[in-house]
C-alpha positions in Angstrom: 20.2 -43.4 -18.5 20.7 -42.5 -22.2 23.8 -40.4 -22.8 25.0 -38.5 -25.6 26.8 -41.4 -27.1 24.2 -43.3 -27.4 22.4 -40.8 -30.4 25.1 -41.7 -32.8 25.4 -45.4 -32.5 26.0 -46.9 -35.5 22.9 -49.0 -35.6 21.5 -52.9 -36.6 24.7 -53.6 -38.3 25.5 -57.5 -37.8 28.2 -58.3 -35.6 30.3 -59.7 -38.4 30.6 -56.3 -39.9 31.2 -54.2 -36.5 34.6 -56.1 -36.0 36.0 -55.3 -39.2 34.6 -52.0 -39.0 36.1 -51.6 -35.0 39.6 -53.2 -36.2 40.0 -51.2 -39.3 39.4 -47.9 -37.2 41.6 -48.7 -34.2 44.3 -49.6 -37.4 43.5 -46.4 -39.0 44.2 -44.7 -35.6 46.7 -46.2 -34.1 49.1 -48.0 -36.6 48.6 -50.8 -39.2 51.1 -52.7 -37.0 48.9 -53.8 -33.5 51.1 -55.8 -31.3 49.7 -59.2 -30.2 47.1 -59.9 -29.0 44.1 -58.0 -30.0 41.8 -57.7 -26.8 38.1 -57.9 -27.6 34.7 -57.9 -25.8 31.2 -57.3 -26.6 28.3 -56.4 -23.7 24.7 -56.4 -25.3 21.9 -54.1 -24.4 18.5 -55.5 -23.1 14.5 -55.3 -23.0 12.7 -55.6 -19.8 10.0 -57.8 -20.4 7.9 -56.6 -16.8 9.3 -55.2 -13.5 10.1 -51.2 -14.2 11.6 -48.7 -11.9 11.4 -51.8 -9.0 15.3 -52.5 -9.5 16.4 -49.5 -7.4 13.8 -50.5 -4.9 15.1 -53.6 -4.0 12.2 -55.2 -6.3 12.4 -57.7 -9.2 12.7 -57.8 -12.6 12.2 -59.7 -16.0 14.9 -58.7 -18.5 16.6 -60.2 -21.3 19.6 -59.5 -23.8 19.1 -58.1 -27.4 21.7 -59.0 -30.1 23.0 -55.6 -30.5 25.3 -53.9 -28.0 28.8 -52.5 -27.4 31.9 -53.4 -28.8 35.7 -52.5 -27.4 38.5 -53.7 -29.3 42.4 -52.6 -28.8 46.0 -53.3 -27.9 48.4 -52.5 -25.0 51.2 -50.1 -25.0 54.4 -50.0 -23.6 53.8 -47.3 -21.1 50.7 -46.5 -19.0 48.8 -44.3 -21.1 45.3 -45.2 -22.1 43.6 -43.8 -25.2 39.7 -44.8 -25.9 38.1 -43.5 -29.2 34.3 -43.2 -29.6 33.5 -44.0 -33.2 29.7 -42.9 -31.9 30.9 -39.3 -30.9 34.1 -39.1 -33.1 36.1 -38.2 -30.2 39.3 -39.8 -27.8 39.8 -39.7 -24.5 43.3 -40.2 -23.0 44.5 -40.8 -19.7 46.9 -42.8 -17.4 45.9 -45.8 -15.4 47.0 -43.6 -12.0 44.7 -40.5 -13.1 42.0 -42.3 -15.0 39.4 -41.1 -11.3 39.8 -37.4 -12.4 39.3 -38.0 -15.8 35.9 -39.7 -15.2 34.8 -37.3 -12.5 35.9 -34.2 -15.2 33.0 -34.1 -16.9 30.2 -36.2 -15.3 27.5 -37.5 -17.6 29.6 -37.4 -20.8 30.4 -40.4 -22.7 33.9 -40.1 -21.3 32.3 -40.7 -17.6 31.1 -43.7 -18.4 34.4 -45.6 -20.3 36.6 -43.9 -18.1 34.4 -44.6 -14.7 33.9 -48.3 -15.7 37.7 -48.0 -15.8 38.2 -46.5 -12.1 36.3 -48.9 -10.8 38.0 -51.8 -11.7 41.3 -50.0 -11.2 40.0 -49.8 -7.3 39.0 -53.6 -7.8 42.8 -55.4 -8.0 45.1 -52.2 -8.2 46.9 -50.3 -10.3 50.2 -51.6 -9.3 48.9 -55.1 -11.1 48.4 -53.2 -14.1 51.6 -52.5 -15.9 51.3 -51.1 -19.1 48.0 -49.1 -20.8 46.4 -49.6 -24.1 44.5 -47.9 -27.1 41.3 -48.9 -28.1 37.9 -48.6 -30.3 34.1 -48.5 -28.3 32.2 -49.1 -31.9 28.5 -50.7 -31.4 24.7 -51.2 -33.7 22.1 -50.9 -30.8 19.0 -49.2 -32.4 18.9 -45.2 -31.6 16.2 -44.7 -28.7 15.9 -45.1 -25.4 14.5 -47.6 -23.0 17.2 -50.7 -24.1 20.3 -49.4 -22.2 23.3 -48.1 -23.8 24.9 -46.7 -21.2 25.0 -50.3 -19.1 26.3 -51.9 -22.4 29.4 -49.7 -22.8 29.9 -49.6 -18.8 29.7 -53.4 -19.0 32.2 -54.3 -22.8 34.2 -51.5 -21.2 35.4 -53.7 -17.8 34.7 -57.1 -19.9 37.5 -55.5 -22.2 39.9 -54.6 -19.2 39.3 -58.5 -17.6 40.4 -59.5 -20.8 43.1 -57.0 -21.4 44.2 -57.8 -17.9 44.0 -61.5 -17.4 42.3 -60.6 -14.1 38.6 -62.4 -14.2 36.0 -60.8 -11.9 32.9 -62.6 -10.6 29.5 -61.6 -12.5 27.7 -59.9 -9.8 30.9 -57.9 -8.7 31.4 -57.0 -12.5 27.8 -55.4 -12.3 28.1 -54.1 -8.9 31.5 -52.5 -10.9 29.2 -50.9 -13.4 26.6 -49.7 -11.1 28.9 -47.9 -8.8 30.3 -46.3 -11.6 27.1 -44.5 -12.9 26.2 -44.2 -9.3 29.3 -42.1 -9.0 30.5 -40.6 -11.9 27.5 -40.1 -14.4 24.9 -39.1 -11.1 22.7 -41.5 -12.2 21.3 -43.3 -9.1 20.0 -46.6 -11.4 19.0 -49.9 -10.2 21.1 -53.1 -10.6 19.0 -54.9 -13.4 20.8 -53.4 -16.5 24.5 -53.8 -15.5 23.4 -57.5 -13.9 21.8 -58.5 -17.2 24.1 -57.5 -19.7 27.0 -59.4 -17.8 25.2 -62.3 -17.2 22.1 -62.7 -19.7 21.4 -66.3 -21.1 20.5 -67.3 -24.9 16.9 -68.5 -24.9 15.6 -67.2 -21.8 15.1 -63.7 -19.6 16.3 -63.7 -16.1 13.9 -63.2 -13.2 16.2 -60.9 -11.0 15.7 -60.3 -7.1 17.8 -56.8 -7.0 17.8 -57.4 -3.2 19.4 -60.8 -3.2 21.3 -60.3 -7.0 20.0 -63.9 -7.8 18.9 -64.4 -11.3 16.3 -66.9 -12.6 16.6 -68.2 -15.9 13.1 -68.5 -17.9 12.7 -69.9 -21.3 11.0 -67.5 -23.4 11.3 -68.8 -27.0 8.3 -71.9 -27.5 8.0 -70.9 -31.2 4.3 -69.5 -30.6 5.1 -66.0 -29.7 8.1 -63.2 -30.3 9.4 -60.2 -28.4 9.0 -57.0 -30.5 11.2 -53.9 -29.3 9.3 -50.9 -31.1 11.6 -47.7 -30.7 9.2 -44.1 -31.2 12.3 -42.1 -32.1 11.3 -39.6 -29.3 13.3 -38.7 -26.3 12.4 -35.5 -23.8 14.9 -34.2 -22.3 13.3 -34.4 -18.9 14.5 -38.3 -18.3 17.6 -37.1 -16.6 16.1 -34.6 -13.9 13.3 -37.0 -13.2 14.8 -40.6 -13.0 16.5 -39.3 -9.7 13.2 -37.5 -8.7 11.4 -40.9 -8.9 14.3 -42.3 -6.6 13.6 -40.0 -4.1 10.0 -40.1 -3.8 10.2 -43.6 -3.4 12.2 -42.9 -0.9 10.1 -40.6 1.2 6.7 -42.7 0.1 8.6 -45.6 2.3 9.6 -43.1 5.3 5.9 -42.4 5.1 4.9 -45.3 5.5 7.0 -46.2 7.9 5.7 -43.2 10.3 2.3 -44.2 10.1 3.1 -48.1 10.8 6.1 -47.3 14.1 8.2 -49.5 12.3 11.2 -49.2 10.1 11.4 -51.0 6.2 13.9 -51.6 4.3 12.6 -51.0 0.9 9.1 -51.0 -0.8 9.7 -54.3 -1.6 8.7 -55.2 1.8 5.6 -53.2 1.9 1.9 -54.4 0.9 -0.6 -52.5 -0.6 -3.2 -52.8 2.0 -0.2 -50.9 4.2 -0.1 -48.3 1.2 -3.7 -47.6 1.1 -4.1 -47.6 5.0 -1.1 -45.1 5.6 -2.3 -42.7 2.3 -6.5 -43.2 4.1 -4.6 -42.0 7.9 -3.3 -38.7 5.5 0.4 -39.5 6.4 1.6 -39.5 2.8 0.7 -37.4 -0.2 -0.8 -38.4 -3.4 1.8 -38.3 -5.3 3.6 -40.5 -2.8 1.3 -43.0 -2.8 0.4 -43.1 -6.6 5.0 -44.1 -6.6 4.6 -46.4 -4.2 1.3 -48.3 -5.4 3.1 -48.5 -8.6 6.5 -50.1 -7.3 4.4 -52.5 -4.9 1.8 -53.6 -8.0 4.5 -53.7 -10.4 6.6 -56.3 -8.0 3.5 -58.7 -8.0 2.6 -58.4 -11.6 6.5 -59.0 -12.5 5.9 -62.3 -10.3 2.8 -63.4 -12.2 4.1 -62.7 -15.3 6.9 -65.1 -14.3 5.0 -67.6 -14.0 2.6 -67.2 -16.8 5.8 -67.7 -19.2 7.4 -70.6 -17.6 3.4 -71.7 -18.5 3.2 -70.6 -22.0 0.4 -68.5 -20.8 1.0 -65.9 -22.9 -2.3 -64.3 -22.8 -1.8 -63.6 -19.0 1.8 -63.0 -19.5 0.3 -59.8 -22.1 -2.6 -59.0 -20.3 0.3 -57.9 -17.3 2.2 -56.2 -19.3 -0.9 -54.1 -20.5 -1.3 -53.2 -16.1 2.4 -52.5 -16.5 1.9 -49.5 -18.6 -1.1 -48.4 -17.4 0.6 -48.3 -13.9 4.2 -46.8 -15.4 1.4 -43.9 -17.4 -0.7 -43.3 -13.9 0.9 -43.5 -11.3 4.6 -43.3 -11.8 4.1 -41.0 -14.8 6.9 -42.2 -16.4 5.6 -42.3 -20.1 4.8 -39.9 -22.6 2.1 -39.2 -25.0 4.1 -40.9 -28.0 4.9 -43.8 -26.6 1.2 -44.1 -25.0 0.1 -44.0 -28.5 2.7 -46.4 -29.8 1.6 -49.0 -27.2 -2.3 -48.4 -27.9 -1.6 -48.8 -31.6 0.3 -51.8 -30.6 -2.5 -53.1 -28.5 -5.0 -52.9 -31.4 -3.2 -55.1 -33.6 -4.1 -58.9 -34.6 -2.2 -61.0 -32.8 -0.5 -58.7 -30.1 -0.8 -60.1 -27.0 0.1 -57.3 -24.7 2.8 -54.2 -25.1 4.1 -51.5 -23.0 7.0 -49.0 -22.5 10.2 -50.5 -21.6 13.0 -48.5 -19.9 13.3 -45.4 -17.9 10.5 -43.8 -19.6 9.9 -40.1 -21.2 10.3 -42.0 -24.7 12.6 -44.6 -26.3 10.8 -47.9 -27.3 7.8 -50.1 -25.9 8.0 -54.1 -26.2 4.9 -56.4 -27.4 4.8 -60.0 -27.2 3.3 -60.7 -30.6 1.9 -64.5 -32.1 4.5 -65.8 -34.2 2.5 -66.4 -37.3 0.9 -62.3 -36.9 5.0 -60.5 -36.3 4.3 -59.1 -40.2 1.5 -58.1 -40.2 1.3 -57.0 -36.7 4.9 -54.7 -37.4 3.2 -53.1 -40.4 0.3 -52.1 -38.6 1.9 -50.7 -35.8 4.5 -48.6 -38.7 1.4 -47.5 -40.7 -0.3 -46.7 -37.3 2.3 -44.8 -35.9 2.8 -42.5 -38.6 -0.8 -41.2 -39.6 -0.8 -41.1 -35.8 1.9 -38.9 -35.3 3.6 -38.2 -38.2 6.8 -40.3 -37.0 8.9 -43.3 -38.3 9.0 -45.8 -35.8 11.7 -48.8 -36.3 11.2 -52.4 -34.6 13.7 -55.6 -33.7 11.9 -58.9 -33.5 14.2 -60.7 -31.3 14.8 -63.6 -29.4 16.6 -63.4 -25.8 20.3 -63.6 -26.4 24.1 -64.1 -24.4 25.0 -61.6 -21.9 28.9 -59.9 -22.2 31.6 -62.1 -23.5 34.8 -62.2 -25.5 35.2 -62.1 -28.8 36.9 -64.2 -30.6 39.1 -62.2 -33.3 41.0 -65.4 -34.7 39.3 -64.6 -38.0 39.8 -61.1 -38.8 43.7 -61.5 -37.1 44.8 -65.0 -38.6 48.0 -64.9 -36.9 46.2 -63.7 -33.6 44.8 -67.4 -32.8 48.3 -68.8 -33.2 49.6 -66.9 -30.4 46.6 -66.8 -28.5 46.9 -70.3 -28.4 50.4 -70.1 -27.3 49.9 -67.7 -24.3 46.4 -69.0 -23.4 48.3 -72.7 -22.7 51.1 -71.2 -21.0 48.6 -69.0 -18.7 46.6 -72.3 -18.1 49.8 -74.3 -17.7 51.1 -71.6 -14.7 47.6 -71.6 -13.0 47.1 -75.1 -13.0 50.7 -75.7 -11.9 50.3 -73.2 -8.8 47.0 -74.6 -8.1 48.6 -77.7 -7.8 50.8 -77.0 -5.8 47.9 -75.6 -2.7 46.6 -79.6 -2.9 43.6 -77.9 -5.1 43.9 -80.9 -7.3 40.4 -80.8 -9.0 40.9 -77.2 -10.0 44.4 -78.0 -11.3 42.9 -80.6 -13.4 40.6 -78.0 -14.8 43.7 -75.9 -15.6 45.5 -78.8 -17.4 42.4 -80.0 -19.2 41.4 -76.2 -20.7 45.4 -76.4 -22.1 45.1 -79.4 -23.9 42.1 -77.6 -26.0 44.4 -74.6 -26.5 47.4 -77.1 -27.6 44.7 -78.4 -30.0 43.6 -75.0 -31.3 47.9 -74.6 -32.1 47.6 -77.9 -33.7 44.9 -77.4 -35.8 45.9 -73.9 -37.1 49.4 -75.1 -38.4 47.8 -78.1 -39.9 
C-alpha cells in the first residue's frame, strides 16, 4: 500500500540531517523546552529482491532493508493526550490513549490510519491502564517518492518502535509485525501480506531475509560479495488502480485455491501447498477460469523461483539469481498482471544494459520502482543508460538508489543532537536495568539477572564517561 503520505516524503536526505530537521520541528511545535528524555526510532523501508504477491498466500519471500525510512521523534506529556504531526502532509493528529481506536477507524486509508492504528494496536497489546501519560511527536522521513519500497509498513513499524521506546514495554519482533499487519488489515482495508511489516522490524545489515510467511521464520542471506549491487530504479509513475486491485488479487487467489480444491475432493490451506501439475490438471478438467489459473500459476511459479533464487545467492551465482528475477516479471506482467507499461519499459531498458544481470518490478505493482542486480564495476554506466533510456523512451525522469541491504527498525540514539539527554538516559536506563535485574533475581532467574546487572554497568560507564 502507498498512501498519501507517502507523495510528500522528504526524500534521500542522510539520516544525520533528518534528526536535526525532526527535533527542530517537534521544538518549533511544541516548545523549545522538551522534558527528558527525547524518545526516538527509525523503521526503514525495503526492496524485495524475488517472491511477489506470495506473502499473503502463505508463500516466501526475499526482501531486504534500504537505508531510508521513517522517523518518529517526541516527548511525553503530563496528561493523556497524544499529538502526532506529519512533516510529509503538514498536518497533526490529536487524540487520547482511551480514544485513539475511533480516531484510526475515522478516516480509513489516511495517513492518520496508519500512525494512529499502529497505536491501537499496541494499546490492545499491554493496556492502556500501563500507559499513564501521552506524548507529542514528529513522523519526518527521506525514502525516495514511488511505490513498490513500502512506506506505509515503515511508518506502521517507527510508529510502535517509537511507543516500545516511549513505553519501556519491549515487544517480540514477530508480534511487533503481526502489530503492524493487523493494523492495515484493519484500519487502512489493506488486506497485505506479512513480509513488509516482518522485514522492516527485523531486517539484517549485509544480507536479505528468506521469509516463510506461513511459519514467520526469516533466513538471513549474504548479499554483498563486492561483485554485484542492488539497484532500486523508481519510474515516478503511480495509477491509481493499485488500491482497488491489490485486494482483487487477494481474492482471486482465494477462489483459484477453492477451485482447485473442488476439482481435487480435498481441502488446502493456501497455494503454497499446491503444485502446478495440480494447477494445470484442475484449469485442463474446466473447474477454474483463466484468469484464475493465470493467479495461481503465478503464486505457485513465483514460490519455486524465490527458492532458487535463494540459493543461487548464498552461491554467488548471480547469473541465475538474474536470470529468475527476469521469470519474475514476466510472470508478475502475464499472469498476475500486476505491472504497467512504464515500468515494463523501465525493466526492458534495464535488461539491455552492460552489466545488468537481471531486473524486475518490485512491490505491489501498477508503478513505483523495479530492482536490477547490476556488476559492480558496470553500476555507472549501467544507471546512466537506464536514465538516458528511460526518458527518450517515455519522456520521464527516473531516479535510482544503489544500495546495499541494511538494519531493520531500531532506536535512535539522540545523545548528540540532546547533549544533556545521554546524561540522564544514562541515569534512568541503570536504574531500569538495576530494578529488572533486581526482580529477576529475586524469581531464582539468576542468568537473566546477570544480564540485567551486566547491561548497567555499561550505562554506569556511559555516565562516567560523559562527565569526564
Amino acid at each position: 500500500s502507498i498512501p498519501s503520505h507517502h507523495q510528500l516524503l522528504r526524500v534521500m536526505v542522510p539520516e544525520h540531517e533528518v534528526i536535526p530537521r525532526a527535533l527542530s520541528t517537534l521544538r518549533s511545535r511544541y516548545g523549545p523546552d522538551l522534558p527528558l528524555p527525547v524518545s526516538a526510532a527509525f523503521a526503514p523501508g525495503r526492496v524485495n529482491l524475488i517472491g511477489e504477491h506470495t506473502d499473503y498466500n502463505e508463500g516466501f519471500v526475499f526482501p531486504m532493508c534500504l537505508e531510508y525510512g521513517t522517523f518518529v521523534i517526541g516527548s511525553r506529556t503530563q496528561d493523556k493526550t497524544c499529538t502526532v504531526y506529519s512533516a510529509a502532509m503538514d498536518a497533526e493528529v490529536a487524540f487520547d490513549i482511551d480514544s485513539v481506536k475511533e480516531v484510526a477507524s475515522a478516516d480509513k486509508g489516511s495517513w492518520q490510519s496508519y500512525v494512529c492504528g499502529s497505536m491501537a494496536k499496541f494499546v490492545e497489546e499491554v493496556g492502556k491502564d500501563k500507559m499513564t501519560y501521552g506524548f507529542q511527536a514528529v513522523i519526518d522521513g527521506n525514502l525516495p517518492v514511488g511505490g513498490g519500497v513500502s512506506s506505509s509498513a515503515s511508518v506502521e513499524v517507527s510508529m510502535m518502535t517509537f511507543l516500545e521506546e516511549m513505553y519501556n514495554m519491549p515487544l517480540e519482533v514477530q508480534k511487533k509485525a503481526l502489530l503492524c499487519q493487523a493494523a492495515e488489515h484493519e484500519f487502512a482495508d489493506m488486506p497485505c501480506g506479512i513480509m513488509d511489516q516482518l522485514i522492516a522490524a527485523s531486517g539484517k545489515a549485509g544480507k536479505a531475509l528468506l521469509i516463510d510467511c506461513r511459519s514467520l521464520n526469516t533466513t538471513p542471506v549474504q548479499i554483498s560479495q563486492g561483485t554485484t549491487k542492488i539497484v532500486v530504479t523508481n519510474s515516478m509513475v503511480k495509477h491509481m488502480l493499485h488500491d482497488s486491485e491489490y485486494p482483487q488479487r487477494v481474492q482471486q487467489c482465494k477462489e483459484s485455491l477453492a477451485a482447485i480444491a473442488k476439482h481435487f475432493g480435498s481441502e488446502k490451506r493456501s497455494l503454497r501447498e499446491v503444485t502446478l501439475s495440480e494447477v494445470e490438471e484442475a484449469y485442463a478438467a474446466k473447474h477454474m477460469s483463466e484468469l484464475a489459473f493465470k493467479r495461481a500459476r503465478h503464486v505457485v511459479t513465483e514460490n519455486e523461483r524465490t527458492e532458487r533464487a535463494v540459493e543461487a545467492f548464498r552461491a554467488a551465482d548471480y547469473e541465475t539469481a538474474g536470470r529468475l528475477m527476469a521469470e519474475s516479471h514476466a510472470s508478475l506482467r502475464d499472469d498476475y498482471q500486476v505491472s504497467c507499461a512504464e515500468v515494463d519499459q523501465l525493466v526492458s531498458i534495464a535488461e539491455a544494459q552492460d552489466g545488468v544481470l537481471g531486473a524486475r518490478m518490485t512491490g505491489a505493482g501498477f508503478g513505483g520502482c523495479i530492482v536490477s542486480l547490476v556488476k559492480a564495476d558496470k553500476v555507472e554506466s549501467a544507471e546512466a543508460g537506464i536514465s538516458a533510456g528511460y526518458k527518450a523512451a517515455t519522456g520521464r525522469d527516473c531516479t535510482h538508489i544503489i544500495t546495499e541491504p541494511a538494519a531493520g527498525a531500531r532506536i535512535v540514539d539522540l545523545g548528540y543532537v540532546i547533549p544533556e539527554q545521554h546524561v540522564l538516559e544514562c541515569i534512568l536506563r541503570a536504574k531500569q536495568l538495576k530494578e529488572q535485574g533486581n526482580a529477576l533475581f529475586k524469581k531464582g532467574e539468576l542468568k537473566q539477572a546477570l544480564d540485567k546487572y551486566h547491561r548497567m554497568h555499561f550505562r554506569v560507564g556511559g555516565l562516567r564517561k560523559a562527565a569526564a
